[in-house]
C-alpha positions, 0 to 999 in steps of 0.5 A, spaced: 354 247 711 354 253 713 361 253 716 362 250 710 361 256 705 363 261 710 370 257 711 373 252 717 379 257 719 377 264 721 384 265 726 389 270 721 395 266 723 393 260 721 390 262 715 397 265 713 400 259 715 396 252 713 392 256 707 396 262 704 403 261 706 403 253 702 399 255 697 405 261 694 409 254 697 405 251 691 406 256 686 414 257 687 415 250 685 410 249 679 412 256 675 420 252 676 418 246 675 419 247 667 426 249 667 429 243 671 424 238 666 427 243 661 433 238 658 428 232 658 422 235 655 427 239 649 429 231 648 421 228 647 418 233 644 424 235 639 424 242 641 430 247 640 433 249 645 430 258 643 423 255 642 424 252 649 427 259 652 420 262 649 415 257 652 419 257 659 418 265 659 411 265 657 408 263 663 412 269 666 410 274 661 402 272 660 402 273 669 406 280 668 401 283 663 395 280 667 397 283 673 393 290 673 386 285 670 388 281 676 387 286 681 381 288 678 378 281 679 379 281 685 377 287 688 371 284 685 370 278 687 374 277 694 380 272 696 376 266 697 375 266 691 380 269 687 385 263 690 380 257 689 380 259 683 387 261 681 390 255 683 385 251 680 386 253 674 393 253 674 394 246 677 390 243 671 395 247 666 401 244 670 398 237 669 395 239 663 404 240 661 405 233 662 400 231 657 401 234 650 405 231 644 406 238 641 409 244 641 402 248 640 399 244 646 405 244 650 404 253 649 397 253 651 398 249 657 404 255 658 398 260 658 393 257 661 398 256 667 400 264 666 392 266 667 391 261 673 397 264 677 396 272 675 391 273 681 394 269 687 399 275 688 395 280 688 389 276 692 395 274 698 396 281 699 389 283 699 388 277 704 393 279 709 391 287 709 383 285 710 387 279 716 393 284 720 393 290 723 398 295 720 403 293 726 403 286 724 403 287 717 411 286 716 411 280 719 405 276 716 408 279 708 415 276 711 412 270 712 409 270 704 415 272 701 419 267 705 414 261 702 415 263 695 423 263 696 423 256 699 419 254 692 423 257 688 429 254 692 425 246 692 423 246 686 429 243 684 430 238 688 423 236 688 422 236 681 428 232 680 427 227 685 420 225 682 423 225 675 427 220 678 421 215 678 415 218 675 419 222 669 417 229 667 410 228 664 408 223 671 412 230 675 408 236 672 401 230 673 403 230 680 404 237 682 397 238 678 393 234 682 397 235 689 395 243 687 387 241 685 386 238 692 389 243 694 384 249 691 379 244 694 382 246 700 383 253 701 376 254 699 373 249 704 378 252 709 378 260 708 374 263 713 377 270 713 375 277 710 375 276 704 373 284 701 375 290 702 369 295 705 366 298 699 366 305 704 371 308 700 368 308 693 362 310 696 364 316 698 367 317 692 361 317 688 356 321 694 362 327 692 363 325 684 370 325 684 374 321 679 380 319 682 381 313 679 387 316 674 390 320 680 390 314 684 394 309 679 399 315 678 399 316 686 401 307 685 407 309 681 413 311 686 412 304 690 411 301 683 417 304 680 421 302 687 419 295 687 421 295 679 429 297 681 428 292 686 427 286 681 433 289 676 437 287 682 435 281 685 434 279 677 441 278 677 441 273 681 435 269 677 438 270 671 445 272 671 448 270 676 450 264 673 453 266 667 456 271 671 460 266 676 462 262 670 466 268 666 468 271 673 471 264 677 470 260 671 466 255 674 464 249 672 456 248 670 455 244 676 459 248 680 455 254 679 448 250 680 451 248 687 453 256 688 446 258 685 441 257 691 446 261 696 443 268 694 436 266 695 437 262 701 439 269 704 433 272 701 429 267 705 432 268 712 432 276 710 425 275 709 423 272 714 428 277 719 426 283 717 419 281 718 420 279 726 424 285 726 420 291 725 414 288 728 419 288 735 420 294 733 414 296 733 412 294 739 418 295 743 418 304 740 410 306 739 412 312 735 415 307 730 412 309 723 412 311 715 417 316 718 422 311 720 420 306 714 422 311 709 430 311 712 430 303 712 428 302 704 433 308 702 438 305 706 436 299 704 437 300 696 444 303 697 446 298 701 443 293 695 446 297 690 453 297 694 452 290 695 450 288 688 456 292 684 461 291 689 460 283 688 460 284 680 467 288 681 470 282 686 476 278 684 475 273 689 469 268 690 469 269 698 468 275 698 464 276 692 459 270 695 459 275 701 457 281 698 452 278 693 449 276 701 449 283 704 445 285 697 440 280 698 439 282 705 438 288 703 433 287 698 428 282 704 428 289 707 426 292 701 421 287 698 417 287 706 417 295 706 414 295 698 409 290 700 408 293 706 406 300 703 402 297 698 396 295 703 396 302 706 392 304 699 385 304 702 382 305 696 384 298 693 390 294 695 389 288 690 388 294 684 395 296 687 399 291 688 397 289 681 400 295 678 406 294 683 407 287 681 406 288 673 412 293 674 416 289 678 415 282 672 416 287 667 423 289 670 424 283 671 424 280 665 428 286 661 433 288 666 437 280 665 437 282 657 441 289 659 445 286 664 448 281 658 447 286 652 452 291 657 457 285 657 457 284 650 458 292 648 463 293 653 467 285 654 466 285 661 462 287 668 464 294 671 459 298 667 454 293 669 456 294 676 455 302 674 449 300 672 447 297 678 449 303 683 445 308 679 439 304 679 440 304 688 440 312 687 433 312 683 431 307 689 432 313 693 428 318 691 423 314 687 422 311 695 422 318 699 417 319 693 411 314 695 412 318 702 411 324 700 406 328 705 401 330 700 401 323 697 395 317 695 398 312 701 394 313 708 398 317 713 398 312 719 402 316 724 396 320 726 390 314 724 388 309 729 390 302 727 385 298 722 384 291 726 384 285 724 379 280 723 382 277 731 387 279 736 390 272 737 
């Protein structure tokens, strides 16, 4: 029993890849699974096609604004119970989706599903400061970030299929008890550290320091960061589309078969990259913040290169190829902001809130831009103009998060924080 409420698997490595890792896995298909359904939902529920668009945006913008509450909650009340509870709650809203007759029921399944998913971001990150060394921390966020792409990227096919034999309402039924049972699971299996030691706030409190303010400024430059980040990898959300179409004059089919290369890249780049500066790291001791700073401003330039070159590319191929480059780019950026996040002793799960409120907010504007940019000027350069500029911002905003007086912890001269086992 006792086993039971401390958690069956206490080996980082395995709570990362049978717990942490298939539950962003679940999560990736679930907040996907709504704009594959959507045209048969539209037809049952005598939706018009703005109204639609609004409940499919829903979950997205209550998850953006919940993030800075979440991070609170779960600096509170710990990992375990952030994720239990967080997939819980969503995958009762997800099978709650398949239920309503409504527009009204349908929208508050939408909230419900934006609340339960808030936390699990922020839970994760915190999850893998408290179970991985710092030099080990690259490849354990690599991971994450690769299961999240790969249910972004199966949500269609999987969604699809089961609609084939169970329709939309039986698809989002399943996936909710598949994700319930899932909960269960991750509560029963979760046996790794769950909150962050309390020696820093109390430290403040025996000062009489308020650093509270100072310290969400000091969050800013990586949140800023990561928020042109996903201006650019929006594009590939949301633009991308209308984008081949008008360009190549593709086909609807033809630009949903090419849609999922872009995030096939950012799965592998992911992944890569992670491996890779953990090899790094253990090849060359003296590789650090100093050396993680050259990375992310190269890698925001070359994103930006990439990305706007692509946009300006009169043929498919090599436009195709650029877009690549970018994504490439843009894996390095999205493991070194997460990377740095962690750094933040005194709560990374309040920071990573702040960061990912940034990076949904961009998200979310940055398409609406792109399109208006089209429509005032008639076509993609100024877009692409746009996109260069963002990569010089990246630059100094990035240098900015490294600055030696800075709130991030400066690890050349720190003894690396252990993780739960040496596995």
């Amino acid at each position: 029993m006792s086993l039971l409420r401390s958690g069956l698997l206490a080996n980082r490595w395995a709570i990362l890849l049978l717990i942490i890792a298939p539950l962003n896995f679940l999560l990736g298909v679930d907040r996907n699974a709504l704009t594959v359904c959507s045209p048969l939902v539209r037809a049952d529920l005598q939706i018009g096609a703005v109204a639609m668009a609004a409940l499919i945006t829903t979950a997205t913008a209550i998850y953006a604004f919940l993030q800075l509450p979440a991070g609170w909650f779960v600096q509170k009340i710990g990992v375990r119970w952030a994720l239990f509870g967080a997939c819980l709650l969503w995958s009762i809203a997800t099978l709650a989706t398949g239920l309503p007759h409504s527009l009204w029921q349908f929208a508050a399944a939408r909230i419900a599903l934006g609340i339960g998913q808030a936390p699990d971001w922020v839970a994760s990150i915190l999850a893998l400061k408290l179970l991985f060394s710092e030099k080990d921390r690259e490849a354990a966020n690599s991971v994450l970030l690769g299961s999240l792409y790969i249910g972004y990227s199966a949500s269609g096919w999987l969604t699809a299929w089961l609609m084939g034999f169970a329709g939309w309402r039986g698809s989002f039924q399943i996936f909710g008890l598949v994700g319930m049972a899932v909960s269960v699971l991750v509560f029963v299996l979760y046996g790794g550290a769950s909150l962050e030691p309390p020696r820093q706030v109390r430290e403040d409190v025996n000062s009489g320091k308020r650093p509270d303010i100072r310290r969400l400024l000091g969050v800013m430059p990586v949140a800023l960061f990561y928020g042109i980040v996903c201006c650019m990898q929006s594009f590939f959300h949301v633009t991308f589309s209308h984008f081949v179409m008008n360009r190549f004059a593709l086909s609807a089919t033809t630009a949903g078969h090419v849609f999922s290369l872009p995030w096939l890249v950012l799965y592998v780049a992911a992944i890569g990259w992670g491996a890779g500066i953990r090899s790094l790291k253990k090849a060359y001791p003296s590789f650090g913040l100093r050396q993680q700073t050259y990375m992310g401003c190269i890698a925001i330039v070359i994103a930006a290169l990439g990305l706007g070159g692509g946009i300006l590319c009169s043929n498919i191929v090599m436009c195709l190829g650029l877009f690549a480059v970018c994504m490439l780019s843009i894996g390095l950026c999205q493991v070194l902001t997460w990377t740095q996040v962690q750094r933040f002793e005194w709560g990374a799960a309040i920071a990573a809130g702040a960061v990912a409120l940034a990076g949904n907010l961009a998200s979310s504007a940055a398409p609406v831009g792109y399109e208006m940019i089209f429509a005032r000027s008639g076509g993609w350069g100024t877009v692409s103009l746009v996109v260069c500029v963002l990569g010089g911002m990246g630059v100094i905003v990035w240098q900015l998060a490294h600055r030696k007086d800075g709130a991030v912890s400066r690890l050349d001269s720190m003894s690396i924080q252990k993780g739960i086992d040496t596995v």
